[in-house]
C-alpha positions as CSV (number, residue, x, y, z in Angstrom):
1,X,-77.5,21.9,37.7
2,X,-73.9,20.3,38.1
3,X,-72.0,19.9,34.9
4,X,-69.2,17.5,34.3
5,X,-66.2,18.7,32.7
6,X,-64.0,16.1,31.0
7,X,-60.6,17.7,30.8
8,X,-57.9,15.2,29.1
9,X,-54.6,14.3,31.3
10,X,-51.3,15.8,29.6
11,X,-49.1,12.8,28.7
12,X,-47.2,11.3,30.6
13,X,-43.5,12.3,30.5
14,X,-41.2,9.4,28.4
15,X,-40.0,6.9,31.0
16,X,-36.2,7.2,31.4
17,X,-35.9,3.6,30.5
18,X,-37.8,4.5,27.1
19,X,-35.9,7.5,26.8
20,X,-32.6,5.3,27.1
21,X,-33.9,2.6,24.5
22,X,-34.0,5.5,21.8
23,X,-31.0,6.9,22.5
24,X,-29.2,3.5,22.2
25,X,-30.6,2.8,18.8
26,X,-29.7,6.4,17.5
27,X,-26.3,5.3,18.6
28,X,-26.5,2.0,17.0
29,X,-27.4,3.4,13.8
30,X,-25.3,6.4,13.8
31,X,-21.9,3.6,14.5
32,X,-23.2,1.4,12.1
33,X,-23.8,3.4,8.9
34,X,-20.6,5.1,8.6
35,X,-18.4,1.5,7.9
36,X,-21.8,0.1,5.7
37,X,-21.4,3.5,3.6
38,X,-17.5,2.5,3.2
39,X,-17.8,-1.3,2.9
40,X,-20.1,-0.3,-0.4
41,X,-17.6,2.3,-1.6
42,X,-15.1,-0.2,-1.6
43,X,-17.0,-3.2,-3.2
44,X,-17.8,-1.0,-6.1
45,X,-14.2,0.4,-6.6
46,X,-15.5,4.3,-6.2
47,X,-11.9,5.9,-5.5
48,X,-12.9,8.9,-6.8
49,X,-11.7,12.7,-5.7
50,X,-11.4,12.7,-2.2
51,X,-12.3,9.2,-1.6
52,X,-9.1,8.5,-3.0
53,X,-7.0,9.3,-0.1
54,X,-9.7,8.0,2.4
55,X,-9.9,4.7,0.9
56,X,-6.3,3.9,1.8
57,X,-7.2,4.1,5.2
58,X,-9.7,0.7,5.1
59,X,-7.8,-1.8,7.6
60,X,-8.6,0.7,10.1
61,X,-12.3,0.7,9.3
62,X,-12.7,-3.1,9.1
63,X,-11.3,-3.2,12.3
64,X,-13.7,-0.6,13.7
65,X,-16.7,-2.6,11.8
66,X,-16.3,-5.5,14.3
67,X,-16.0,-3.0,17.2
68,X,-19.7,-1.6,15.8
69,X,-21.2,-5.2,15.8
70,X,-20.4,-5.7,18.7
71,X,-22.3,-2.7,20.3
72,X,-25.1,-3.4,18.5
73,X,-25.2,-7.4,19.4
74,X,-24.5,-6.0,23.0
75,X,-27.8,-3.6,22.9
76,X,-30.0,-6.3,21.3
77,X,-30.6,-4.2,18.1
78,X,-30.5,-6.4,15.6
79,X,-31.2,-4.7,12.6
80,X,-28.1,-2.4,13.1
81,X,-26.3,-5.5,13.8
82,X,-27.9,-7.2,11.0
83,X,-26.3,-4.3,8.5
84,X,-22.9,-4.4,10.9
85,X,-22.5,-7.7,10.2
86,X,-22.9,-7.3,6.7
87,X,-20.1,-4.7,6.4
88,X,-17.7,-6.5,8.9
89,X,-17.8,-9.2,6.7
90,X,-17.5,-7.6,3.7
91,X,-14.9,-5.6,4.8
92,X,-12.6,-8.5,6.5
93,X,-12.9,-10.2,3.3
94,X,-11.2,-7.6,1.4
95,X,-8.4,-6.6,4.2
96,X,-7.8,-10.0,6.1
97,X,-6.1,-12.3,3.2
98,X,-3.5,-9.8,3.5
99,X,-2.0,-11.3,6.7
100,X,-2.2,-14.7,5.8
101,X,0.4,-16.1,2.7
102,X,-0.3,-18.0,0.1
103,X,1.0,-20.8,-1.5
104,X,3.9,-19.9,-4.0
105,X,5.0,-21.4,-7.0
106,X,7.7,-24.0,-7.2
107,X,10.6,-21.9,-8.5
108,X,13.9,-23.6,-8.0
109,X,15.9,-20.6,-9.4
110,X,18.5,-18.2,-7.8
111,X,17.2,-16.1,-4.7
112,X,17.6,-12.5,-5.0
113,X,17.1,-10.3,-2.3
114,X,15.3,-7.0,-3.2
115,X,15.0,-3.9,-1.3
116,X,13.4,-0.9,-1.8
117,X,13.1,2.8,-0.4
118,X,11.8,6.2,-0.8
119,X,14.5,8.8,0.6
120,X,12.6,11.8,1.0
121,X,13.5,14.2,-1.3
122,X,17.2,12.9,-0.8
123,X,16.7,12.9,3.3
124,X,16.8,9.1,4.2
125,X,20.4,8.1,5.9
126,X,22.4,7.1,3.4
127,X,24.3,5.2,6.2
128,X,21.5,3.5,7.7
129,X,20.6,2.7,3.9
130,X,24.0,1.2,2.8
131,X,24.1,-0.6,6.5
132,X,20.7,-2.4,5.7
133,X,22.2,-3.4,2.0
134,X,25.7,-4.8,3.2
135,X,23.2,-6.3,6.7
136,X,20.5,-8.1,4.3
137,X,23.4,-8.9,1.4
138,X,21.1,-6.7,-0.7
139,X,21.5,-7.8,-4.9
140,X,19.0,-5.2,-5.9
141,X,17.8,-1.4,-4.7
142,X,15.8,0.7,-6.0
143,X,15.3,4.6,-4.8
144,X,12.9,7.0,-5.2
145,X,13.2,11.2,-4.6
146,X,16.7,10.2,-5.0
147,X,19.2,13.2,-5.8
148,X,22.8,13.9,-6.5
149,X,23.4,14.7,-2.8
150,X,21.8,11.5,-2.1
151,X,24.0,9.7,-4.8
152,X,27.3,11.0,-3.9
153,X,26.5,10.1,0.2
154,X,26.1,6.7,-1.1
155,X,29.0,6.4,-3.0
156,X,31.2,7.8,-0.5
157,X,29.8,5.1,1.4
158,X,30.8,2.1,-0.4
159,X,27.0,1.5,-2.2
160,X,29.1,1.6,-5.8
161,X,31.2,-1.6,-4.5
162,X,28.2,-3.4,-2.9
163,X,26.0,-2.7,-6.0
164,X,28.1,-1.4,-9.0
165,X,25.7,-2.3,-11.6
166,X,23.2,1.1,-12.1
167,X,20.9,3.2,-13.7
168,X,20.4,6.0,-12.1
169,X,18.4,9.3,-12.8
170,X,19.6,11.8,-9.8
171,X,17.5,15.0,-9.5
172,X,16.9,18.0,-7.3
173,X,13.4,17.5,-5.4
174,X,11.1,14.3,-5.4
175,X,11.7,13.7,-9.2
176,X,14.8,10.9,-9.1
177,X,14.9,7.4,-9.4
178,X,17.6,4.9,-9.2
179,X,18.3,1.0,-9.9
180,X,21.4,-0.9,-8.6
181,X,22.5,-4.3,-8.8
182,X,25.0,-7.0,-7.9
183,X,24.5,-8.1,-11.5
184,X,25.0,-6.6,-14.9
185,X,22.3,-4.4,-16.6
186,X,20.9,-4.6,-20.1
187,X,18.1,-2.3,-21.8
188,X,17.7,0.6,-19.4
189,X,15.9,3.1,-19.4
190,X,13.8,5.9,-17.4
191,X,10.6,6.7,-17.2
192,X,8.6,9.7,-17.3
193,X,5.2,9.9,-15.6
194,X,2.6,12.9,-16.3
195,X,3.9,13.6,-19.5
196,X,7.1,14.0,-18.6
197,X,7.4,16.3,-15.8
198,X,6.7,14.1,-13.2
199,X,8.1,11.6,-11.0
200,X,10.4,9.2,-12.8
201,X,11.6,5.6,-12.6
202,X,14.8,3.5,-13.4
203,X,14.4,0.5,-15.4
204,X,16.8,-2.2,-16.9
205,X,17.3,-6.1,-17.2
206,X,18.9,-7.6,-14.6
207,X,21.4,-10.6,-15.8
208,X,20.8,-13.2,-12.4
209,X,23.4,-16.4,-12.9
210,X,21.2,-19.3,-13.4
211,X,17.6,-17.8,-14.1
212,X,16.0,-16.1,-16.9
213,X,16.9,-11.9,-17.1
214,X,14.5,-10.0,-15.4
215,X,13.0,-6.7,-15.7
216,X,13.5,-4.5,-12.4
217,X,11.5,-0.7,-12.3
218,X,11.5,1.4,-9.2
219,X,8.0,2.6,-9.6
220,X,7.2,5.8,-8.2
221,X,3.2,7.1,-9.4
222,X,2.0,10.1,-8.7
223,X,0.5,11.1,-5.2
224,X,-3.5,12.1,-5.2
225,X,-2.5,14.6,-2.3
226,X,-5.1,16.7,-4.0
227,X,-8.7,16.5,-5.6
228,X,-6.9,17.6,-9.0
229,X,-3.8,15.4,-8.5
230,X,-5.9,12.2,-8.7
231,X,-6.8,12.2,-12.7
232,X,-2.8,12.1,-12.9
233,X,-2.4,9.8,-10.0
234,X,-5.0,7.1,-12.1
235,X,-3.2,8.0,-15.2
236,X,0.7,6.8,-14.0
237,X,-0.9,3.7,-12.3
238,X,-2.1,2.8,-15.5
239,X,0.5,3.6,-17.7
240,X,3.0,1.3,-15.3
241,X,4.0,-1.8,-17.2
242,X,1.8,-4.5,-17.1
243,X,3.3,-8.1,-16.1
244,X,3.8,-10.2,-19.4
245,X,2.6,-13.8,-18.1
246,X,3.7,-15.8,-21.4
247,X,7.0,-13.0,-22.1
248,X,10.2,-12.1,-19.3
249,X,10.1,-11.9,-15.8
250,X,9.4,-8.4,-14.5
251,X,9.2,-6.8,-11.3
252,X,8.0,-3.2,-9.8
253,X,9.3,-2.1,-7.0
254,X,9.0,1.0,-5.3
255,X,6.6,3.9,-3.8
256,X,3.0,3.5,-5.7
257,X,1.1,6.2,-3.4
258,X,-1.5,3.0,-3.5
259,X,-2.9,0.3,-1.2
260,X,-4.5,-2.7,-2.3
261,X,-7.7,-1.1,-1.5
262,X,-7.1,1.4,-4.8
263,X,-8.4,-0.2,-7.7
264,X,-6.2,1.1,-10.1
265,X,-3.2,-1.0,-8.0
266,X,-5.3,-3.4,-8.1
267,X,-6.1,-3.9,-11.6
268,X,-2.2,-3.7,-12.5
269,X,-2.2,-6.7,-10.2
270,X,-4.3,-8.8,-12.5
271,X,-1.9,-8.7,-15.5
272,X,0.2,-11.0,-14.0
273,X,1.9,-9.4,-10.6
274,X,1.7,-10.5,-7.1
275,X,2.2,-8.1,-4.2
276,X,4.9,-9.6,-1.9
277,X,4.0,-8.4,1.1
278,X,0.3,-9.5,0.4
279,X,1.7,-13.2,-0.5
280,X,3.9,-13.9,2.7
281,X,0.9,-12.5,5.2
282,X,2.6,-9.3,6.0
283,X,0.1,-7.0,3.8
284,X,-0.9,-5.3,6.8
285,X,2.3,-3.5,8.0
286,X,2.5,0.3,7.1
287,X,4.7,2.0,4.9
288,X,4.7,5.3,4.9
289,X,3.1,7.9,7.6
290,X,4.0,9.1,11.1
291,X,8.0,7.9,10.7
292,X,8.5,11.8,10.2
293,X,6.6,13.2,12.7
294,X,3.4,13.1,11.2
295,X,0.2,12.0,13.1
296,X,-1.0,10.3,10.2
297,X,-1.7,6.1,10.6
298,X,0.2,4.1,9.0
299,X,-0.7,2.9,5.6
300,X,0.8,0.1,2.9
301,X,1.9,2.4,0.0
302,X,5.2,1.1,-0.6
303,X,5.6,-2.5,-2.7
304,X,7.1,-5.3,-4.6
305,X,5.2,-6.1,-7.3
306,X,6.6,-9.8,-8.3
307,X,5.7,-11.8,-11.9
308,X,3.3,-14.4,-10.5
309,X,6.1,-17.1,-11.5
310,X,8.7,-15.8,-9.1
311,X,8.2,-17.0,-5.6
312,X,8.3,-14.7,-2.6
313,X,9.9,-16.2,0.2
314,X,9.8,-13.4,3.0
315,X,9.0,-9.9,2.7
316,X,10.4,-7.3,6.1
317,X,9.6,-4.0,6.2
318,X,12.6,-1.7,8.0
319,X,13.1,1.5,8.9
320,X,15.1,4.4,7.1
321,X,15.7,8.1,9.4
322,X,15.1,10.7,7.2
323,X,12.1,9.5,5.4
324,X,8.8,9.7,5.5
325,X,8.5,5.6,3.7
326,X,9.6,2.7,5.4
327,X,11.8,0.4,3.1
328,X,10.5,-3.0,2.2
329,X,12.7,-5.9,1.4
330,X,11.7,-9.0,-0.3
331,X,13.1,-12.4,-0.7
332,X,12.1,-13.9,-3.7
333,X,13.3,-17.3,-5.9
334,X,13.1,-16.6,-9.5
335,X,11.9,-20.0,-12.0
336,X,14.9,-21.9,-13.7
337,X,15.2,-20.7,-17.2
C-alpha cells in the first residue's frame, strides 16, 4: 500500500519588487515624522531645555518639509504625504510671512537710521564699524560685549564726532553695552539682567527734531547655550520692557539670543513691538553663526524691535570682522508728535 505524503511548499521568497515597496514606505515614514514632530513642537510653543536652541533652527526645517512631500507624493504614499503636507503647511505658515513686508503705518515724522551690532567680546573692527556709521549716515548705535578697548578704538576713530550723544557701560568680557546718538539723551540708564551679573543694556531717550522723544535700549538677553542657562535666558526675555502702545515711543535694539520661532520673543512682540526685519520681508537673513569660523547655519538672533507706530522703511543686514553677529540696520519714520 502507497501512501501519500502531503509535504507543504516553503514560502516563496518576497519579490524584489515587494521588497522595494516596504523599504520605500519605511523611508517615507522615517522623512516624514521627524518635521511633523517639529511642526507640533512649534505650534504649541514647547521651547523648553534643549529644544530651546533647536527651535531656532526652524526655516531650515520648513524648507526640508516641502523636500519630504515631495518624496512621498513622488512614491505614491499618501498617507506619509498626507501628514507631510500637514507639517509643510504648518510650518510655512509660521516661517514664510517673514520674507514678505507688511503694510506700515502712515508716520510722516523724521527718519532715523538705526544700526545695531554685537562686537564680540570687544573683537568687531572698530574701523569697519565707524566706516558703516559715517557710509549709512548712522543717527543711532547701539553695541553689545562692548569694552573699554572697544571704546577707546572708536573714539580714536572719530565715532565721538559722528555720534557724541552716549550712554555707555564699557566692561571687560561679554558684559558691556553702549547707546550713541546724533541727538541729545535724557533719562539713561543701564540695565542689569540675571540679577545683576549678567549681560547689560544702555538705555536713554533720544530728543529726534520734529517727533515725539523715543526710548532707544540695546537689548542683549541671556544666551540658552546650556540646559541650565535657559530658565535665565526666559527670565531676561521677560523682564525686557514691554512696548507702551497708548505711552512714548520705544525701541529695542540689539542681540536677543532669540528668533521669532521662541515664544518668549514672541510674546514681547505682542505688547506693542514690531520686528523690522520681519516687516520689510527680510526676516529670513541670518544674524549670527558661521561669520567666525563656525559651521553653524545661520540664524536671525539679532533685531530691531520698533513701537508698532513707527514705520520701518528698510532694514539691511551687514557685515562686521571680528564678530560672530552680523549688524542690522534699520530705516525707520517715527509719527509726528
Amino acid at each position: 500500500m502507497i501512501t501519500a505524503m502531503i509535504v507543504d511548499a516553503p514560502p516563496a521568497p518576497m519579490s524584489r519588487r515587494h521588497r522595494s515597496a516596504r523599504l520605500g514606505t519605511a523611508l517615507c515614514w522615517l522623512v516624514v515624522v521627524p518635521p511633523a514632530l517639529w511642526a507640533a513642537l512649534r505650534l504649541i510653543g514647547l521651547d523648553r531645555g534643549p529644544l530651546v536652541q533647536a527651535l531656532a533652527f526652524t526655516p531650515y526645517v520648513a524648507g526640508f518639509s516641502v523636500l519630504a512631500l515631495s518624496l512621498a507624493l513622488a512614491l505614491r504614499r499618501w498617507w506619509p504625504a498626507a501628514l507631510a503636507a500637514l507639517a509643510a503647511a504648518a510650518l510655512l505658515g509660521v516661517v514664510t510671512p517673514r520674507a514678505l513686508a507688511s503694510p506700515q503705518p502712515a508716520a510722516g515724522g523724521p527718519t532715523v537710521r538705526l544700526l545695531t551690532a554685537n562686537l564680540l567680546a570687544g573683537a568687531g573692527d572698530a574701523r569697519t564699524l565707524t566706516e558703516l556709521v559715517r557710509r549709512y549716515d548712522v543717527d543711532v548705535l547701539t553695541v553689545q560685549e562692548f569694552t573699554p578697548e572697544a571704546q577707546a578704538a572708536l573714539d580714536q576713530l572719530g565715532l565721538d564726532r559722528l555720534l557724541p550723544h552716549r550712554q555707555l557701560n564699557a566692561e571687560v568680557g561679554t558684559p558691556g553695552s553702549g547707546l550713541y546718538s546724533r541727538w541729545p539723551l535724557a533719562d539713561v540708564g543701564l540695565r542689569h539682567n540675571r540679577n545683576g551679573w549678567g549681560f547689560t543694556q544702555a538705555y536713554g531717550t533720544v530728543a529726534v527734531p520734529g517727533a515725539p522723544p523715543v526710548r532707544v535700549e540695546s537689548a542683549h538677553p541671556s544666551a540658552p547655550y546650556a540646559v541650565d542657562q535657559v530658565g535665565a535666558w526666559r527670565a531676561d526675555l521677560k523682564a525686557q520692557p514691554p512696548a507702551t502702545p497708548d505711552g512714548g515711543l520705544q525701541i529695542l535694539a540689539g542681540d536677543f539670543n532669540a528668533t521669532l520661532d521662541h515664544g518668549p520673543l514672541r510674546a514681547l512682540l505682542s505688547t506693542g513691538y514690531v520686528d523690522a526685519a520681519d516687516a520689510t520681508g527680510e526676516g529670513l537673513i541670518g544674524t549670527w553663526g558661521p561669520y567666525d569660523g563656525d559651521l553653524i547655519p545661520p540664524v536671525t538672533i539679532d533685531h530691531v524691535l520698533v513701537d508698532r507706530r513707527i514705520a520701518v522703511r528698510a532694514v539691511k543686514v551687514l557685515a562686521l570682522p571680528g564678530s560672530d553677529h552680523r549688524p542690522v540696520l534699520a530705516t525707520l519714520t517715527l509719527p509726528r508728535p
